[in-house]
N, C-alpha and C positions, 0 to 999 in steps of 0.2 A: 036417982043417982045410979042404983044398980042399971033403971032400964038404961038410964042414956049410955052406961056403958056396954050392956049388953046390944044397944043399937050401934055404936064404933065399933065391939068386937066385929058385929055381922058385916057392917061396910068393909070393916077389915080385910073378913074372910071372904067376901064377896069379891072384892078387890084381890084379894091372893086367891082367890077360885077363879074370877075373871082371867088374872092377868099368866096362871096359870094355865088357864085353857088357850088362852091367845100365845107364851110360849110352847103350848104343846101342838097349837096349830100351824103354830111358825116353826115350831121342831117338824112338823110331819111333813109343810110346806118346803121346808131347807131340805127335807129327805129326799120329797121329792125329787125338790132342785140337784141333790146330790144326785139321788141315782141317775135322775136326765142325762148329767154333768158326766156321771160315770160312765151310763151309755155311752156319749161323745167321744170321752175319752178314749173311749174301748175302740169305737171306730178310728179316732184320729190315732191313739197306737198301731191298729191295724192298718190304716193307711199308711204313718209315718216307715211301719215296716215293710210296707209294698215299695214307697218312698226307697226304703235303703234299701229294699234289694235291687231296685234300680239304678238306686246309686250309686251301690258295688257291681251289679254288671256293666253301665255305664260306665264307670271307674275303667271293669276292665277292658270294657271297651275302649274307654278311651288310650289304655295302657297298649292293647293292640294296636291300633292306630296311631301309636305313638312308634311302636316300633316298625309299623308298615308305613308310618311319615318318616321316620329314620332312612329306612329302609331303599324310601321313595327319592328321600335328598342324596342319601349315596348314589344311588340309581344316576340322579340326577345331575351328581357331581362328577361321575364318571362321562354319563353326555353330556356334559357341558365343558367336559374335558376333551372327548372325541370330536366336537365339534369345532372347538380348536383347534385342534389337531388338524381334521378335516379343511377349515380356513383357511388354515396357514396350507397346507398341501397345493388348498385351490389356488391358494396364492402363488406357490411353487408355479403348479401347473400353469396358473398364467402368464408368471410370467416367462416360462419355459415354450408356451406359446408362441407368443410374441417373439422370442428369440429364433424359436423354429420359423416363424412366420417371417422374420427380417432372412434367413439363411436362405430359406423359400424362395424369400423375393429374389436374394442373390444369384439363387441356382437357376429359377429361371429363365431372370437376366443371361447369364450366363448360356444357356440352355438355345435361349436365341439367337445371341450372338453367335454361340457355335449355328445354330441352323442357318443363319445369314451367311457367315464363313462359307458351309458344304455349298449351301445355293448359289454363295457368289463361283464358290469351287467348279460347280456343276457347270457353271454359266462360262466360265473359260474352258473349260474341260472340253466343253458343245464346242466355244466357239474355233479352241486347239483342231477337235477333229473338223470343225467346216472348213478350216483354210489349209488342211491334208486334200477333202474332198474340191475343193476349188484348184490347188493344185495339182490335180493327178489328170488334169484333160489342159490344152493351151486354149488360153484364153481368147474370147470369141470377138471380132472388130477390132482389136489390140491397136493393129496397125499395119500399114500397105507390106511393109517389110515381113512380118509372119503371117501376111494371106500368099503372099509370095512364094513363101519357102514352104509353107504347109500344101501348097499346088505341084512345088517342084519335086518334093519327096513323093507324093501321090504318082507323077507323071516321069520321073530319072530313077527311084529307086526300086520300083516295083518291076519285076520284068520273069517272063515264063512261071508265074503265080509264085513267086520268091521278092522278100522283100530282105535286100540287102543293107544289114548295119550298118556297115563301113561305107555305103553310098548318104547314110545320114547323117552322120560324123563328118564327110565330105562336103555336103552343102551346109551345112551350121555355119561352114570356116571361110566358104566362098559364095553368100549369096551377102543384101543386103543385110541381113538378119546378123552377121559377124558375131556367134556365139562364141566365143575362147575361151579354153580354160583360165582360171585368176582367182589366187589364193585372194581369204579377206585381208590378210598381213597387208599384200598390196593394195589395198584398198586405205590403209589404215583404220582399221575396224577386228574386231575380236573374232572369233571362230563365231558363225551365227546360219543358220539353215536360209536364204534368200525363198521369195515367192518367185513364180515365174516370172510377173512383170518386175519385179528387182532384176532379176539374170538376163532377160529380154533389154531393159533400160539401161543396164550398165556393160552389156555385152559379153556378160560373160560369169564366171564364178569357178568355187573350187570344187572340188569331186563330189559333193553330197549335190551343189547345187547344178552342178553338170547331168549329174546322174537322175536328179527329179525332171530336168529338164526334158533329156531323151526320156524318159518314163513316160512323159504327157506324153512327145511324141509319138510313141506305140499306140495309146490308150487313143490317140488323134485320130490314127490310121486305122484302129479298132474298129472305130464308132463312125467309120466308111463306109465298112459289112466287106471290108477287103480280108477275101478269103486265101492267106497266103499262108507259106514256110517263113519262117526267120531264118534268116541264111547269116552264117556268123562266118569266123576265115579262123583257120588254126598253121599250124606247119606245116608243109608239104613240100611236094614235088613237082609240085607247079606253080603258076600264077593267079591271084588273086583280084578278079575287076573288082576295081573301086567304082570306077565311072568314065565315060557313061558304060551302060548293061550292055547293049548293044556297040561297042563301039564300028563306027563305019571309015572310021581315018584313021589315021595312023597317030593321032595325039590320044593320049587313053591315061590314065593311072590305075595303078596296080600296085599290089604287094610279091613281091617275088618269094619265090621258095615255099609259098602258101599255100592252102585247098580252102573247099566251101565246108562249111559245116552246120546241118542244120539243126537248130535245135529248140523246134515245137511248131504248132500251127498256131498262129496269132491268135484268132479267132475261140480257141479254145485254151487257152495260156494266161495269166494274170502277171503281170511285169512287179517284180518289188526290187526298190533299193535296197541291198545289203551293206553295212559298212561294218569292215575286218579290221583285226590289229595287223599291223605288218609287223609290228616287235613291240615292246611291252612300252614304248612309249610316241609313238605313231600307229597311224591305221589310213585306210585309205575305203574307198564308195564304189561299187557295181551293180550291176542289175542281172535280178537270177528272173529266168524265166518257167515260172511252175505251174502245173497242171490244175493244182490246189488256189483255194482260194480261202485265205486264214480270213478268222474273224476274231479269233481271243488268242490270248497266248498260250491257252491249252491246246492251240492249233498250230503253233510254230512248228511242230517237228513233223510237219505234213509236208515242209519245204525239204524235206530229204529228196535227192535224185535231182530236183531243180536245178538246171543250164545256166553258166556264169557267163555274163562277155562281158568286155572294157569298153565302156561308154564312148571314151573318146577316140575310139577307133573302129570299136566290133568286133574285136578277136575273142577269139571263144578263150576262158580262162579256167574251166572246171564245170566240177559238180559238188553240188551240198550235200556232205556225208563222204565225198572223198578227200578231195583237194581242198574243201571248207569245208569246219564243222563248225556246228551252234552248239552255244555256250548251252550247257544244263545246270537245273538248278545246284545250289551248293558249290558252282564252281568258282570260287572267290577268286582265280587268278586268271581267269579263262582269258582276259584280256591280254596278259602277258602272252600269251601264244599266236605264233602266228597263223593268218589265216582263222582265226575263231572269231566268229561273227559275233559281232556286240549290238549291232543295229539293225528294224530291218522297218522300212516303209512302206506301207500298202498305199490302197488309195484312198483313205480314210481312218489311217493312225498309226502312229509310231511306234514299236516296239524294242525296247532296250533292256539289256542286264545291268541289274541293280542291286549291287551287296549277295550275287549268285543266284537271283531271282529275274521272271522276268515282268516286268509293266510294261501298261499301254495307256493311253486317255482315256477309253473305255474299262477298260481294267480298274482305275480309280474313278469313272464315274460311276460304277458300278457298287465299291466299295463307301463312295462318300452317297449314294442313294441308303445301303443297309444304314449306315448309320441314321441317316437322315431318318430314314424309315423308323429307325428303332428308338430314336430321339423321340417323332410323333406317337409312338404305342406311349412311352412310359409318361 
């Protein structure tokens, strides 16, 4: 009895010695596992604190970045507010464009028109001076009647190298040719400058076209190579032939109480129509004979001294600068006076006072070239 219990106690203690050992091995084993656990932990503390201090610089980084994406969207709000801005401006600007661009169009419309205008300008201008130069010589084959009288004034009027005016005037009135003076009123027509063949076909005209008429005549006799005097007639104490030069009978015409008076060498003479005010509302046409030969109006006062005679007779009537002056500029009433020349004809352009100035066809195509001109620069 004792053994068998001293055999239980020993299983007992065996058993509490065994299961002892086994939790002391399981205690040493858990330690183990503890302090492994612990190590771990030690690291994963140490990490998790590398961890947050990552996560607080990241933090502030991300806190910066938050303030430089603020920063970035203001930025951004602002250009995208300039850009608007900008937009709408282009939009302005386009369509301010397009406005300029339609005004453009306008102006150089415009621009042409005016150029076509000066050009069409130019092109009367040209064709104003050709039919000055067409008539400042008599027209050539015309007709039997002024090959006639352009032979008889050559062969009746010329005589001892003097060519008598008043023997031209003389055959105008008695050959076929019947040139007579004739206002345009009698015509029924308005005040208008005739061509030769007009004055040649209707027989006649008034003082400007009388006066262009004998004009060509000279310029006729000119282009001869007939080296003569212009023999003109004034008052005197004698007689005056008309015709014929030579008379050999006793039938002759004359001007009585008259003399010769010469005034220029044809040859070296340029003939211009003059037309004066007689009073401030008539004027009347002669022809001065000058040494000079105008080309602009800044030439007109070169006809100073120039020999006056009356077309329709050939009496000497003055000089330019005595008994006629030309109009100068600013002189607004020049016409009201008499004797002050308002007009003067070459053989190749008109020249007139205008508002106290003086124009020519040249003179304006001169002006409507600058412009033209200045048109093409811009």
């Amino acid at each position: 009895m004792n053994i068998q219990k001293q055999h239980v106690a020993f299983i007992v203690f065996a058993i509490l010695a065994i299961t002892t050992i086994f939790f002391a091995y399981q205690c040493i084993v858990f330690s183990s596992e503890i302090f492994h656990l612990q190590g771990i932990l030690e690291q994963k503390d140490s990490q998790i604190g590398a961890l947050e201090q990552k996560q607080s610089e990241l933090q502030k980084n991300i806190s910066i970045a938050n303030i430089e994406l603020s920063s970035a969207n203001s930025l951004l709000g602002q250009k995208t507010n300039q850009i608007s801005s900008l937009e709408q401006q282009l939009e302005d600007a386009n369509s301010n464009i397009a406005q300029k661009q339609i005004e453009l169009n306008k102006y150089n419309l415009q621009v042409s028109q005016i150029q076509d205008e000066l050009t069409s300008m130019q092109e009367e201008i040209n064709s104003s001076m050709q039919w000055f130069k067409q008539n400042s010589i008599l027209p050539k084959n015309y007709s039997w009647a002024l090959d006639i009288f352009q032979k008889r004034i050559i062969d009746e009027c010329i005589y001892k190298g003097e060519l008598n005016l008043a023997c031209i005037n003389y055959l105008t009135d008695r050959t076929a040719l019947q040139i007579k003076y004739k206002s345009d009123i009698e015509a029924g027509s308005q005040d208008h400058l005739q061509s030769l063949e007009q004055t040649i076909k209707r027989e006649g005209g008034d003082c400007e076209d009388y006066s262009l008429f004998i004009k060509a005549v000279l310029n006729y006799i000119k282009s001869q190579n007939q080296d003569v005097q212009i023999k003109s007639w004034e008052e005197g104490d004698s007689k005056f032939i008309v015709w014929p030069q030579n008379p050999t009978s006793g039938t002759y015409s004359y001007y009585p109480n008259s003399q010769k008076k010469l005034i220029g060498n044809l040859q070296s003479s340029y003939p211009y129509v003059i037309c004066y005010s007689v009073d401030s509302a008539s004027g009347h046409c002669r022809i001065a004979i000058s040494q000079n030969k105008i080309n602009s109006t800044s030439q007109i006062s070169l006809l100073e001294g120039a020999n006056i005679f009356e077309p329709q007779n050939g009496r000497y009537t003055g000089v330019i600068g005595c008994e006629y002056q030309i109009c100068t500029s600013n002189q607004q009433t020049c016409y009201a006076n008499a004797n002050s020349i308002v007009i003067i004809i070459s053989d190749s352009d008109i020249y007139e006072v205008k508002g106290g100035n003086w124009t020519s066809y040249s003179k304006l195509y001169d002006e409507s070239n600058t412009l033209l001109q200045n048109f093409l620069k811009n």
